[in-house]
N, C-alpha and C positions, 0 to 999 in steps of 0.2 A: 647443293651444287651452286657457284659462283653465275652468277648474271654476267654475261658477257652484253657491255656496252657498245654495240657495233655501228654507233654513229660519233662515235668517238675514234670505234677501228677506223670505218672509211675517215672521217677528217685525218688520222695521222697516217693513211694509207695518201691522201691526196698532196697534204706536204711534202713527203719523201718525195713521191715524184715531181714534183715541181721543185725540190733542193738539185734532185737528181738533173732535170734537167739542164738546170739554171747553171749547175756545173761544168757542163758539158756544154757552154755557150749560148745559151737559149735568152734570146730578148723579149722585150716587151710583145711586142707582137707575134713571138712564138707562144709566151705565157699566157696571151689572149685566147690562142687556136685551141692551146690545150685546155685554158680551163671552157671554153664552149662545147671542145668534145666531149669534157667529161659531164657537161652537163644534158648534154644530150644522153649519153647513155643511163645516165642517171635517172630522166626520164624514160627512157625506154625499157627499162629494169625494174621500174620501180614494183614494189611489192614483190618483186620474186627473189624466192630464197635456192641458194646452193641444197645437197642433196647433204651436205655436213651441218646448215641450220643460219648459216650465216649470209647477208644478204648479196644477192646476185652481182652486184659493183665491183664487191671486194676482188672479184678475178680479172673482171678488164683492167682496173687500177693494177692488178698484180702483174698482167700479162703489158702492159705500160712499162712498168716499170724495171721489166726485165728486158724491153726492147732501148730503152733507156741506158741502165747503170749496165746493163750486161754486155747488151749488143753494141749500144752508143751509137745508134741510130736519132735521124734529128725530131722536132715539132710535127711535121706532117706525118713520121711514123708513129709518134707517141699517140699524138689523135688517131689514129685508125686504129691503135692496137686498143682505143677507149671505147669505139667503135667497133670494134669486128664483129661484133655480134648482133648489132642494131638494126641490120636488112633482115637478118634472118626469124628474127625473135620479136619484131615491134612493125608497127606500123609507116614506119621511117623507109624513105626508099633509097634509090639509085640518086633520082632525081634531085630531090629532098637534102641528101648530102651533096651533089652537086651545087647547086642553089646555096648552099651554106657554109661549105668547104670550101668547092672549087673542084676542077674535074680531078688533080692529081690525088688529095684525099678520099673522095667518093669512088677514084677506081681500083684505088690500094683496097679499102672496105668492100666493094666490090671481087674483088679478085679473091677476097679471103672467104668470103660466101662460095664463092665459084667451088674451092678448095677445098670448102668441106664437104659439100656435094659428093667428094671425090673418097675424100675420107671417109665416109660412109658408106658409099660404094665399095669399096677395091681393095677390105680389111684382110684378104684372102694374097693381092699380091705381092710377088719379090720386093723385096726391099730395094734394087736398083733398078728394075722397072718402075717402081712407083716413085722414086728418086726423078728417070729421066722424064715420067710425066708430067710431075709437078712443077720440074726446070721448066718442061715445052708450053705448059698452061699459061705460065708468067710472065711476059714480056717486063715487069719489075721485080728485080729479087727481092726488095722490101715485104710482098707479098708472101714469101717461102718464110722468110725470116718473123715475121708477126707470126705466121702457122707455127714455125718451131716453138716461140714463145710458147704461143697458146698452151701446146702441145704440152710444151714443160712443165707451166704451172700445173694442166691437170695431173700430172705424172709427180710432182711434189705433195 
């Protein structure tokens, strides 16, 4: 069986999105937000691996990426979708990314915490009841829209 190089995956996982970006308008100063958020989750993942073997990164870059090329959502969505998982799973807080982000990306990050909460809860209901839930939780749809990412990549 082939050795899979997966620090090779994440670096060509972390260009695509930053090509992606950069296409989509993204300056200097977006370029900066995104590569700190991914170094944040990098650190907050480190050592953990996916349930397929591959390291824990490869999905927020993934879930980046399709908030990105897909959605074409901007810098401050790309970071939180680099993030969503960083309150829940690390020692990172609310705070933490406020302080470092700014409150608009620590409350998109935030809000995607909130929402799995939900998701883990409510696997049981309707599909447009938990549609109107998730609308009335959010006062930003960027937060539905990272969840669907999320969503999709585990679903690929």
């Amino acid at each position: 069986m082939e050795q899979v190089d997966y620090a090779k995956v994440v670096r060509s996982q972390y260009r695509a999105l930053v090509k992606s970006a950069t296409e989509r308008g993204a300056d200097k100063e977006d370029l900066a937000l995104i590569k700190k958020a991914y170094k944040v989750a990098e650190d907050a993942h480190k050592d953990v691996r996916r349930k397929s073997g591959e390291p824990y990164i490869t999905h927020p870059l993934a879930v980046a990426q399709i908030v990105s090329q897909e959605i074409g959502l901007g810098a401050q969505s790309i970071a939180a979708a680099l993030m969503h998982d960083v309150i829940e799973d690390s020692e990172y807080t609310r705070a933490d990314l406020d302080r470092m982000f700014g409150s608009n990306v620590a409350y998109i990050v935030e809000g995607l915490t909130k929402i799995q909460g939900i998701f883990d809860m409510q696997t049981s209901m309707q599909s447009e009841n938990f549609r109107k839930l998730l609308v009335s939780i959010s006062d930003d749809v960027r937060v539905v829209l990272i969840k669907m990412a999320d969503r999709l990549h585990n679903m690929r």
